[in-house]
N, C-alpha and C positions, 0 to 999 in steps of 0.2 A: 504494500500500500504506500502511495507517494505521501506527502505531507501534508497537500492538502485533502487526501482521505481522511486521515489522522484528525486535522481542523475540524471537518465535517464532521465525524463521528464525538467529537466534543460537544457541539454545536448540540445533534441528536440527543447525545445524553441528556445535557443541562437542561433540556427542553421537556425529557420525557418523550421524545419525535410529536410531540402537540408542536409543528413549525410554522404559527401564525411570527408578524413579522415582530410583535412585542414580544413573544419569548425569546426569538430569533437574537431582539436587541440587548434582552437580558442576559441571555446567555453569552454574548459579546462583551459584556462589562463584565461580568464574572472572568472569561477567559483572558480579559486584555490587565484585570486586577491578579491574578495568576501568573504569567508570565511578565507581567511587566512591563505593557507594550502598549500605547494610546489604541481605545478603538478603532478610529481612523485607519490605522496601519492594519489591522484586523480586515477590517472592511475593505478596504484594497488588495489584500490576498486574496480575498474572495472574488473579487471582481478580475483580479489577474490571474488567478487560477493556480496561483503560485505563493507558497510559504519558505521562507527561508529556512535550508536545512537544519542549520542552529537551532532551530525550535521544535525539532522533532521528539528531540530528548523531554522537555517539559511538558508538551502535549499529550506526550505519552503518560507521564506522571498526572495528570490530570486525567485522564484515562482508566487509569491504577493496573498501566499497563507494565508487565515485568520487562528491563533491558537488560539483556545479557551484555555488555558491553565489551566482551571479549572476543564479540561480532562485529564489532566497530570499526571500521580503518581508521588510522592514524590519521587520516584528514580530521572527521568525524570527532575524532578524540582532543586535536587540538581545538576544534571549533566551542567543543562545549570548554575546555580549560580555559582559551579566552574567555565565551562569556560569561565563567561563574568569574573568573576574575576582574573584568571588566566592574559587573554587577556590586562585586564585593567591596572595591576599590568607589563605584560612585554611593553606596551607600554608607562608606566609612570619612 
């Protein structure tokens, strides 16, 4: 599943798949308070069809999906150590 399956099926959860456009937007604020990312940018994944791989890992976590992350390439692995340190560093 690409990322933005992953988005969607978040989407689905938070909603209970009741996918009128208020829960749509509720479960958007939930999700963009989760990772940590303005709605706006949420809502433009959507519309591009495209999430940024970096966010696969927390999506997934919102999901209460298990990562084996010893599946991970080395790309993938630096991506998430930037952003927890990134994250860590703007929140300290």
């Amino acid at each position: 599943m690409n990322n933005i399956g992953i988005l969607n099926e978040c989407i689905q959860k938070l909603t209970n798949n009741n996918l009128t456009q208020k829960t749509i937007n509720k479960a958007i604020n939930e999700i963009s308070k989760f990772i940590n990312v303005n709605t706006g940018t949420i809502k433009r994944w959507i519309e591009l069809n495209d999430v940024p791989a970096y966010y696969y890992i927390d999506l997934c976590k919102l999901l209460g999906v298990h990562i084996d992350y010893s599946k991970l390439t080395i790309k993938e692995k630096d991506e998430i150590k930037y952003s927890a340190d990134f994250f860590f560093l703007m929140k300290h």
